[in-house]
KETIMI-318110 format. One line per 10 residues: their letters; for each residue x, y, z of C-alpha. Coordinates in nm, 4 decimals. Layout:
// KETIMI-318110
a	X Y Z | ...
END
This chain:
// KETIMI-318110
xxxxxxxxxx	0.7212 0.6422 5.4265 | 0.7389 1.0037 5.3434 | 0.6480 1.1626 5.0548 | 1.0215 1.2459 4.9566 | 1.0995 0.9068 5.0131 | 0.7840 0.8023 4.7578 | 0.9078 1.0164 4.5120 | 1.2576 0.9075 4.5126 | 1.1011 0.5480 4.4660 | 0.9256 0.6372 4.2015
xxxxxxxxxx	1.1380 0.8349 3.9856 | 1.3765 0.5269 3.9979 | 1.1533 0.3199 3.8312 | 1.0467 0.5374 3.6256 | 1.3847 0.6305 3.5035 | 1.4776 0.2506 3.4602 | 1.2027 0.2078 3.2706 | 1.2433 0.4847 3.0043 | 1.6121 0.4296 3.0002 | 1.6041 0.0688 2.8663
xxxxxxxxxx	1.2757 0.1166 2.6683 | 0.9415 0.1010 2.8160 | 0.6667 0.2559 2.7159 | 0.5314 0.5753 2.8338 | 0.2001 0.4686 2.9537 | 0.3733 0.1376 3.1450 | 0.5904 0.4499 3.3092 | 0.2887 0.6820 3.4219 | 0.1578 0.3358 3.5404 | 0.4102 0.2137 3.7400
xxxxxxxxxx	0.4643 0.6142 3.9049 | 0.0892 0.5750 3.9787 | 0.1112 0.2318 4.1493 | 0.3662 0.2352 4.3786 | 0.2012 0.6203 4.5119 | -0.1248 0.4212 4.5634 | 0.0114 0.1556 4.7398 | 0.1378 0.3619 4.9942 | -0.2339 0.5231 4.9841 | -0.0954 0.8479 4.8191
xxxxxxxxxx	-0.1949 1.0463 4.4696 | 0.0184 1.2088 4.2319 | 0.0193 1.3147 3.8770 | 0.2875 1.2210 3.6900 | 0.3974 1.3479 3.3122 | 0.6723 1.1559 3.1207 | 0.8572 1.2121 2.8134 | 1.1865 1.0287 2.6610 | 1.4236 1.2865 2.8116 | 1.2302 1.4236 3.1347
xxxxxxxxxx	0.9773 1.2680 3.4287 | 0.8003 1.4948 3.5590 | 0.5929 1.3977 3.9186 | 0.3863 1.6341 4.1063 | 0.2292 1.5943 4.4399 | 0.1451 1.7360 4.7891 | 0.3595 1.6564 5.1052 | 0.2324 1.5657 5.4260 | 0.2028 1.9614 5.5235 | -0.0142 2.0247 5.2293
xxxxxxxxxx	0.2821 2.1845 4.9976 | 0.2762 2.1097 4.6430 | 0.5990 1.9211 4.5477 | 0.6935 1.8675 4.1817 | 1.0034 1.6940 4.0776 | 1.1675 1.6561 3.8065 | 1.4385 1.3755 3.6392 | 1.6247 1.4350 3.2925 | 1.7099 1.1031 3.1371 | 1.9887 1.1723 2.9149
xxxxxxxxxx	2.0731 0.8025 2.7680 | 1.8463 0.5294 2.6375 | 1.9224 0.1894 2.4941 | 1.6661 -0.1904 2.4950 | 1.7050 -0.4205 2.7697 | 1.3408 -0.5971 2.7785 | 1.5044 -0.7829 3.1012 | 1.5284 -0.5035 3.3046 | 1.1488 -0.3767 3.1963 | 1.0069 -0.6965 3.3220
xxxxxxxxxx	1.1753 -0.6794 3.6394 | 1.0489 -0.3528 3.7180 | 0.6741 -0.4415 3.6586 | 0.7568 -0.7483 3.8774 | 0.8896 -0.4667 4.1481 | 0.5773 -0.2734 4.0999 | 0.3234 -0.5235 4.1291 | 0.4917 -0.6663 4.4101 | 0.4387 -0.3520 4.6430 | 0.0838 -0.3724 4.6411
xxxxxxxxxx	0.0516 -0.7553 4.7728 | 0.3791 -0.6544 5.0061 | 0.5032 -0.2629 5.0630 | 0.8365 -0.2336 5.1405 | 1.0155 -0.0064 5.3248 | 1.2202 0.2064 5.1380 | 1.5556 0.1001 5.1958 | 1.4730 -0.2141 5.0654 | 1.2746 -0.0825 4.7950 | 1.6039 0.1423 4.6750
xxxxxxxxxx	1.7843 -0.2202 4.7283 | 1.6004 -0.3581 4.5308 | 1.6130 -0.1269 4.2129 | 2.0160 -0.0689 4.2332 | 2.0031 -0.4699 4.2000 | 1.7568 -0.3995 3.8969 | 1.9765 -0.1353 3.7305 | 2.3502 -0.3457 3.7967 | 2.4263 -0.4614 3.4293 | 2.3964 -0.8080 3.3074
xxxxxxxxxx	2.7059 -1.0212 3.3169 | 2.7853 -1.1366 2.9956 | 3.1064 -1.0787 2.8785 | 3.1504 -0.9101 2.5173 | 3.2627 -1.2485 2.3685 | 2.9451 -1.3494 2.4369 | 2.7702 -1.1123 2.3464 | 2.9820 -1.1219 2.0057 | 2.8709 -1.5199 1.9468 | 2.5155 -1.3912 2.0309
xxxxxxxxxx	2.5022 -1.1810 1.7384 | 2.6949 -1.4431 1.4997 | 2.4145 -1.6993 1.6323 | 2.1540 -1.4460 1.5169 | 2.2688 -1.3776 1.1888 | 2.3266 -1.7594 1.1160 | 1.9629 -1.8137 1.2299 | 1.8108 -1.5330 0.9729 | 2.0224 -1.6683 0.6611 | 1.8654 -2.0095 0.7571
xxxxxxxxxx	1.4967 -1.8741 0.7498 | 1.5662 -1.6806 0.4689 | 1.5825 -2.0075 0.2369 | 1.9489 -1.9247 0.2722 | 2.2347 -2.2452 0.2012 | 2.4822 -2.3614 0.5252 | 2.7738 -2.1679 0.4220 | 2.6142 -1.8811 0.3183 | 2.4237 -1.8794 0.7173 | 2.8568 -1.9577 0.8058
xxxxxxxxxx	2.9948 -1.6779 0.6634 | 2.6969 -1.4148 0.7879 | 2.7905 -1.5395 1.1706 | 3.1284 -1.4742 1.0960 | 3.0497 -1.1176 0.9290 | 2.8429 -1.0489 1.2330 | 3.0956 -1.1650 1.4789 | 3.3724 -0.9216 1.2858 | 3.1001 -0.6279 1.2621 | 2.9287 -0.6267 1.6073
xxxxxxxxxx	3.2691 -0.5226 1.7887 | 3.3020 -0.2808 1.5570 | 3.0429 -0.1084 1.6008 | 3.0145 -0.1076 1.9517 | 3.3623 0.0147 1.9287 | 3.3193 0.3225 1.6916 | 2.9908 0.3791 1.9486 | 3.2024 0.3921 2.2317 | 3.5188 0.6383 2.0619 | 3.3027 0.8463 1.8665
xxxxxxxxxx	2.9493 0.8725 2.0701 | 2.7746 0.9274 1.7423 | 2.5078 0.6926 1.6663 | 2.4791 0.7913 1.3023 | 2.9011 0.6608 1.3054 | 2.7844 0.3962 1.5067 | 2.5662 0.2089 1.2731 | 2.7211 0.3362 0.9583 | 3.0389 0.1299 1.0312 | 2.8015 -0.1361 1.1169
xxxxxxxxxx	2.6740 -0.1459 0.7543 | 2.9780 -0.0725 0.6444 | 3.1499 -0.3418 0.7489 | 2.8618 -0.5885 0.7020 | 2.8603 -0.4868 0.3240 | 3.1877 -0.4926 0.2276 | 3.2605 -0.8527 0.3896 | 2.9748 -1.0284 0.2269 | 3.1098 -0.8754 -0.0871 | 3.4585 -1.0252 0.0148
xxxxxxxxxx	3.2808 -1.3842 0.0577 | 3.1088 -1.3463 -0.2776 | 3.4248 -1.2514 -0.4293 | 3.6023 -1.5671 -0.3354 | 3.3171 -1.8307 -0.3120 | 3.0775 -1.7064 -0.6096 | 2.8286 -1.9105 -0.5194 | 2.7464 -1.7433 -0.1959 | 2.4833 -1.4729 -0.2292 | 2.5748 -1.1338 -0.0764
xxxxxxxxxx	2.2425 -0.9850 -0.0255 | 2.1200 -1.2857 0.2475 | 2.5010 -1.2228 0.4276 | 2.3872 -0.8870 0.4574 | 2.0497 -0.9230 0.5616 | 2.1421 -1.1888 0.8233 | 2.4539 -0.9608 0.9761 | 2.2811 -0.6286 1.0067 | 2.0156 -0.7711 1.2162 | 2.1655 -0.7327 1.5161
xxxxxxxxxx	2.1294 -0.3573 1.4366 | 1.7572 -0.3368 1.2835 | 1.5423 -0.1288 1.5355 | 1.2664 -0.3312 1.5576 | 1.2137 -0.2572 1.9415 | 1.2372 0.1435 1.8659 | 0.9784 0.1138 1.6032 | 0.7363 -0.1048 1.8318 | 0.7363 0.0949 2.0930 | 0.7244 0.4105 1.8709
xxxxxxxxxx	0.3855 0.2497 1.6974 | 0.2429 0.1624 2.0954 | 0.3266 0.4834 2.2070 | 0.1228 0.5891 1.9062 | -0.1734 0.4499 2.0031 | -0.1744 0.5045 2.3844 | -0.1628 0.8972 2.2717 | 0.2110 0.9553 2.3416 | 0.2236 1.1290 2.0116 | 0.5390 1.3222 2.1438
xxxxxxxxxx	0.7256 1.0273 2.2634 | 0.6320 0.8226 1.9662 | 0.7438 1.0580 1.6816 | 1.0702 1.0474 1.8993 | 1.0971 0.6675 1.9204 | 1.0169 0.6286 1.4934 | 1.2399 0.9068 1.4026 | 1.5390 0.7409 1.5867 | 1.4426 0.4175 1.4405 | 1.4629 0.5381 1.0866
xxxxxxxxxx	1.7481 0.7289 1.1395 | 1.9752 0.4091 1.2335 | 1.7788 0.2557 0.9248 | 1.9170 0.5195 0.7168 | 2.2744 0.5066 0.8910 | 2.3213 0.1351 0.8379 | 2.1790 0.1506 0.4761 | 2.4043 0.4164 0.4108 | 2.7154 0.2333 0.5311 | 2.5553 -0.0530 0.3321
xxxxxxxxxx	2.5254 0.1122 -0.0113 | 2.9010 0.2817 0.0706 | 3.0369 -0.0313 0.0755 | 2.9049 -0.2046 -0.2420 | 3.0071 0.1199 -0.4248 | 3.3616 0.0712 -0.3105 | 3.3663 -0.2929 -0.3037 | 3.2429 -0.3138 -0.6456 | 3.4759 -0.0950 -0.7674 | 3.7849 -0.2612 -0.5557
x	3.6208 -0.5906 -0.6229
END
C-alpha cells in the first residue's frame, strides 16, 4: 500500500471520528495506528474543524494533507466501530479497497426511522420523570411533550440551520406544554415535565468530551467542545424561560 493510499485511510477515520464525537487524542491515535501497521510514521495534528497529517512518500518527499470537517453531531456507535476497524489492522492489514469498504459501511447512517427515533425520546423523558421521584402521569405527559418537541426541533434544525433556533424551539415547546398540562391537571408539576422532555437535548456528551479533551491537553479542542455545550444550555433555557413568561401570562 502506498503512502497516498495510507493517507486516504487514515484521514477517513479520522474524519469519522471527529465528525460524530471522538476525542482528539483517540483521533491522533487511531492516524498513528493504522500508519504503523503498515510499518510507516507520520505526525498527525487534529482539531474540531481540520486534520492535519504529515509524512514522507516512498521517494523521500514530504507530504502533508489536510481535511476540513465542517459538520459534527454524537453517534457513540459509529466511534466504537472505528476503534474496532483500527485495532483490527494490526492483528489483520487489509488492503485498501477493503479497508475504504469497510469505512463507507461505517459512515452509512443507522436505519431507524424518525418515528422511532421520536418514541426514543418520549421513552427517555418518561424514564427521567420516574427517577426524579416524579408520579405516572406526570412521567405520561413528559413522553408525550417530548414526542411533540423532538420533531420540532429537528425540524426548525433542518429549515433554519441555526443551532441556537434549533434548541430554542426545543425549550420552547417543552415549556409551554408542561405549562398546558399543569393548566388542565393541577396536580401535575411542570418543572419535572420539563426536566424529563429537554433531556433529549442536554449536552452531556459535548461537555464530556470537552472535560477529556481537557485533560489529554487538547485545550483548543476542549474550549470548543464546552463553549458549544453551554451555548445549547443557554438556547434551550432561553426558549424555556420564553415560554413560562408567555404561558403565564396566556395561562
Amino acid at each position: 500500500m502506498n503512502i497516498r493510499q495510507l493517507c486516504d485511510i487514515s484521514l477517513k477515520a479520522a474524519e469519522i471520528l471527529i465528525s460524530y464525537g471522538g476525542e482528539v487524542y483517540r483521533v491522533e491515535e487511531t492516524i498513528n495506528r493504522i500508519f504503523m501497521t503498515y510499518g510507516k510514521k507520520c505526525d498527525s495534528f487534529v482539531l474540531l474543524s481540520g486534520i492535519f497529517i504529515s509524512t514522507v512518500d516512498e521517494n523521500g518527499r514530504d507530504i502533508t494533507i489536510v481535511r476540513r470537517i465542517d459538520s459534527h453531531s454524537f453517534d457513540l456507535r459509529k466511534i466504537e466501530k472505528v476503534n474496532a476497524f483500527s485495532r483490527s489492522l494490526v492483528d489483520k492489514p487489509l488492503s485498501y479497497v477493503e479497508a475504504i469498504r469497510k469505512l463507507d459501511e461505517i459512515i452509512q447512517p443507522e436505519r431507524y426511522s424518525k418515528m422511532v427515533m421520536t418514541f426514543a425520546a418520549g421513552f427517555t423523558a418518561l424514564v427521567y420523570v420516574l427517577l426524579y421521584n416524579g408520579k405516572l402521569m406526570e412521567a405520561l405527559a413528559a413522553f408525550v411533550i417530548s414526542f411533540i418537541a423532538y420533531p420540532v426541533k429537528e425540524f426548525v434544525g433542518k429549515v433554519f440551520a441555526f443551532q441556537f433556533l434549533e434548541y430554542f424551539s426545543g425549550g420552547f415547546v417543552t415549556g409551554f406544554l408542561a405549562l398546558l398540562f399543569s393548566f388542565f391537571f393541577p396536580d401535575l408539576v411542570s418543572y419535572r415535565m420539563i426536566i424529563g422532555g429537554i433531556m433529549i437535548m442536554v449536552p452531556g456528551i459535548a461537555i464530556t468530551t470537552g472535560l477529556k479533551d481537557a485533560l489529554y491537553g487538547d485545550i483548543v479542542s476542549s474550549i470548543y467542545r464546552l463553549a458549544d455545550g453551554i451555548f445549547i444550555s443557554v438556547a434551550v433555557g432561553v426558549g424555556i424561560a420564553v415560554s413560562v413568561a408567555v404561558g403565564g401570562k396566556l395561562l
